[in-house]
C-alpha positions as CSV (number, residue, x, y, z in Angstrom):
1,X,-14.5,-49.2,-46.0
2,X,-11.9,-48.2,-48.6
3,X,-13.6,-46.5,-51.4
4,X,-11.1,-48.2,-53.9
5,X,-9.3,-51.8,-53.9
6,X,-6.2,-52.4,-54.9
7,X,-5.7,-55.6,-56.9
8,X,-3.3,-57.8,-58.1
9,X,-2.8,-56.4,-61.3
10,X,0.8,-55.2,-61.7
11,X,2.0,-53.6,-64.9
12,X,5.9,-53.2,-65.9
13,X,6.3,-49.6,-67.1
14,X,8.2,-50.8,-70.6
15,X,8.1,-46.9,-72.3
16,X,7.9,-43.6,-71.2
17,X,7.4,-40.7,-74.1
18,X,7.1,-37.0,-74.1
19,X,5.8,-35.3,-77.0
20,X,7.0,-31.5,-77.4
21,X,4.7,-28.8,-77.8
22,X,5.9,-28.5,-81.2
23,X,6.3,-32.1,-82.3
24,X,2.1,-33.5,-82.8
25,X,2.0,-37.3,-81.6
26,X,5.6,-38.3,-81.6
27,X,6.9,-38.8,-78.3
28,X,10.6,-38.6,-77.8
29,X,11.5,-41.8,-75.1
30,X,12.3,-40.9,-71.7
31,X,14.0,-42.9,-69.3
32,X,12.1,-41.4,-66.4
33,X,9.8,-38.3,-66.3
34,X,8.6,-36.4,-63.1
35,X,4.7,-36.7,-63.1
36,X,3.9,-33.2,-61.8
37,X,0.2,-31.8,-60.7
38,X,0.0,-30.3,-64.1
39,X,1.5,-33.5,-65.6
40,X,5.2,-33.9,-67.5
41,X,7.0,-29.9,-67.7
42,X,7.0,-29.5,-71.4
43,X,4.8,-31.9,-72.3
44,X,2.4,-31.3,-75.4
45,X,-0.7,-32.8,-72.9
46,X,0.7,-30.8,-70.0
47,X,-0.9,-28.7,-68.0
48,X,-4.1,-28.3,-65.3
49,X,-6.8,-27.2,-67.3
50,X,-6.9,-27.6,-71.6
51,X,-9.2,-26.5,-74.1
52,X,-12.3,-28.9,-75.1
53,X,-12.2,-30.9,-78.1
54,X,-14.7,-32.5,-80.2
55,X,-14.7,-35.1,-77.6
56,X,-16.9,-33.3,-74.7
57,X,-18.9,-31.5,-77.2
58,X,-22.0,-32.8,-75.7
59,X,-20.7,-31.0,-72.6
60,X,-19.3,-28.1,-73.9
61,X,-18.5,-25.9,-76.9
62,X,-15.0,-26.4,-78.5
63,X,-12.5,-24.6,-76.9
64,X,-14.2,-24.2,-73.5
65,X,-11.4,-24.1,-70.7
66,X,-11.8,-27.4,-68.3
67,X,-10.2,-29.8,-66.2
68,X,-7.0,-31.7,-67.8
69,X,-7.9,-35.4,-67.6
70,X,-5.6,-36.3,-70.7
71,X,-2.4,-35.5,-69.3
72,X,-1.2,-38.9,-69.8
73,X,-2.0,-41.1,-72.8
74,X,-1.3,-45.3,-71.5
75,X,-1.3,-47.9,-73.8
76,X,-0.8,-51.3,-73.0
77,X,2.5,-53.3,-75.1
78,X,-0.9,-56.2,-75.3
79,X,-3.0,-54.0,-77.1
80,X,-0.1,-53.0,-79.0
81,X,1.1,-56.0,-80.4
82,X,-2.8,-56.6,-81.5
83,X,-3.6,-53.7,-83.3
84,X,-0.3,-53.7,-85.5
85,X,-0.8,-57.7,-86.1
86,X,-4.6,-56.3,-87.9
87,X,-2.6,-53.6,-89.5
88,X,-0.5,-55.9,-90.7
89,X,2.7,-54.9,-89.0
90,X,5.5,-56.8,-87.0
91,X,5.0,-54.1,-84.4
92,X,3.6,-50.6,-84.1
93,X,6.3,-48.2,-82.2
94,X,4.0,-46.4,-79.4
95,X,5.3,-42.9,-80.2
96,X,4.5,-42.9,-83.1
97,X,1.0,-43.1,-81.0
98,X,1.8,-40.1,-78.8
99,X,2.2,-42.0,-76.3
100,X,3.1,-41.4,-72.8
101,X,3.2,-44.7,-70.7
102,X,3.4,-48.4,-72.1
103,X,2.6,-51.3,-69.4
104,X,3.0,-54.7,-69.3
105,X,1.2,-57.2,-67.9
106,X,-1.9,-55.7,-66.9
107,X,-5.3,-58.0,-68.7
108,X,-8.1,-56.1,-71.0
109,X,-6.2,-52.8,-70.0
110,X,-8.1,-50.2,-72.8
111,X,-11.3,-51.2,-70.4
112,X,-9.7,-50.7,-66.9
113,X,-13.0,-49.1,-64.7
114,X,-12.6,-45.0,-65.1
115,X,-11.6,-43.8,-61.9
116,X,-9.1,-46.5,-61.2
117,X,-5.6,-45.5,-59.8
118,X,-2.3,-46.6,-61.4
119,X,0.3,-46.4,-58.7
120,X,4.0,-46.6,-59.3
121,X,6.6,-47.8,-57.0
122,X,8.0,-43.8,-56.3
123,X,4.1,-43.7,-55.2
124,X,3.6,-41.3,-58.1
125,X,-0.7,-42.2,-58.8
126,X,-2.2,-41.6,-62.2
127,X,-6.3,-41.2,-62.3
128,X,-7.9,-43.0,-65.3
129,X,-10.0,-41.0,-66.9
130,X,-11.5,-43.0,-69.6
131,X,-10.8,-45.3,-72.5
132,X,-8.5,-43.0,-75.5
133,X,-11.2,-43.6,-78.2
134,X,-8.9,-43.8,-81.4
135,X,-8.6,-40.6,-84.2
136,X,-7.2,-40.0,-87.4
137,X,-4.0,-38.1,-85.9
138,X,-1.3,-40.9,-85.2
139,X,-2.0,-41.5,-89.0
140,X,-0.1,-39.0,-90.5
141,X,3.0,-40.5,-88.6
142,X,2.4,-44.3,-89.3
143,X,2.2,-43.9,-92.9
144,X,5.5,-41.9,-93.3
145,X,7.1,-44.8,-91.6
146,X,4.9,-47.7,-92.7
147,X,3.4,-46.7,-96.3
148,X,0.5,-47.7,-97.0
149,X,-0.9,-48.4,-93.5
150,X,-2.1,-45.1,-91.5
151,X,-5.6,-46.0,-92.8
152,X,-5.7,-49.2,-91.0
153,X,-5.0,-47.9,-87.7
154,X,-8.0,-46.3,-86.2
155,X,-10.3,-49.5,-87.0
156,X,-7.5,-51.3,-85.9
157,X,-6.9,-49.4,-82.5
158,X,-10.8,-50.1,-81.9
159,X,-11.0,-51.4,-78.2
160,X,-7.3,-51.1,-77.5
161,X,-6.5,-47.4,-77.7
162,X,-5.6,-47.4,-73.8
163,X,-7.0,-44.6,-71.6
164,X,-6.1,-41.0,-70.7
165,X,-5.3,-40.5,-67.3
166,X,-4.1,-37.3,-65.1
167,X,-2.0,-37.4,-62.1
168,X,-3.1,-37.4,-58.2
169,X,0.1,-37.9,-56.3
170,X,3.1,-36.5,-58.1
171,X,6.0,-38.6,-57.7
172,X,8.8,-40.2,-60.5
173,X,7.7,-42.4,-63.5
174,X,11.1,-44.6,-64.7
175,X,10.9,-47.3,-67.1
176,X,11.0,-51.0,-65.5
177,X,9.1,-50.0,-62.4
178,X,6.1,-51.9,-61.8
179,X,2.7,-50.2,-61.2
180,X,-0.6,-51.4,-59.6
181,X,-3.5,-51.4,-60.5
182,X,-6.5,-49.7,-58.0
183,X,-10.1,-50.0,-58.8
184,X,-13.2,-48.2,-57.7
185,X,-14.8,-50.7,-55.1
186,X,-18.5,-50.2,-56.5
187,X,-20.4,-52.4,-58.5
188,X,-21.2,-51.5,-62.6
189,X,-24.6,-48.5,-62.8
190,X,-27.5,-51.2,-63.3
191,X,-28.6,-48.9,-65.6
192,X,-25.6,-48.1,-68.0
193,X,-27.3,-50.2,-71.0
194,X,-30.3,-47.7,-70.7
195,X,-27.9,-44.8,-70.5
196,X,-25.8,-45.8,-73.9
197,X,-29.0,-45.7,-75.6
């Protein structure tokens, strides 16, 4: 039996970003990007292994050197539209979220199950980590082009921050393609409530 499902859950690739190393959280769009092992060439999130953040403290101390699982940030152009209509925006440009990947199409996407597979048409397969909790970093950026609102996004993005995910087949991302969506064919842990505390 195959260990994951895939489902019929497409999503329309509708923005591809890259942010340079030298450039925090604004990712220049791309028409297509090669999704390499170590992720996108140049890529501020790029590479095999990174340094831990205050994110996995619990697992490690800051700065430990681990497995890249964040070499791709995906929002979803749904949760998008949502968190800048409780900013009080028109619309909420996703570099200005660092982003790497906006899809279309695909429901409740911020909770996809972690270890799901996105899989483009080229065949190029993202893993999904986990759901991108939102930070105080896209701020900075959102207020120099919408003033007065940088405040309002991380409450905002509550829920609908997308997910990080790093790449298991390499292969070429291009905007319009369609990807599926793969989930883990295993029921929810019974005892996840317990776990959470």
């Amino acid at each position: 039996m195959a260990a994951l499902k895939p489902t019929n859950f497409f999503g329309e690739i509708t923005f591809l970003g890259r942010v340079s190393v030298d450039n925090l959280l604004d990712s220049q769009p791309e028409a297509s990007v090669f999704a390499g092992f170590a992720g996108v060439a140049g890529e501020l999130h790029g590479g095999l292994t990174r340094p831990s953040c205050s994110r996995v403290l619990p697992q490690y101390p800051r700065g430990t050197s681990i497995r890249n699982t964040r070499q791709f940030s995906v929002l979803s152009d749904e949760d998008l539209v949502a968190i800048a209509a409780e900013m009080g925006l028109a619309s909420l440009p996703p570099n200005l979220l660092g982003a790497s990947l906006v899809l279309r199409g695909i429901p409740d996407f911020t909770h996809i199950p972690p270890g799901s597979r996105l899989q483009a048409t080229s065949g190029a397969t993202l893993v999904v980590d986990m759901e991108n909790r939102p930070c105080t970093f896209p701020a900075k950026g959102i207020e120099m082009a919408f003033p007065g609102h940088g405040k309002r996004f991380k409450p905002a993005a509550l829920g609908r921050r997308g997910i990080t995910a790093w790449v298991e087949r390499e292969g070429i991302l291009t905007v319009g393609d369609t990807v599926r969506l793969h989930i883990p064919d295993q029921a929810a842990w019974a005892h996840l409530d317990t776990a959470r505390g």
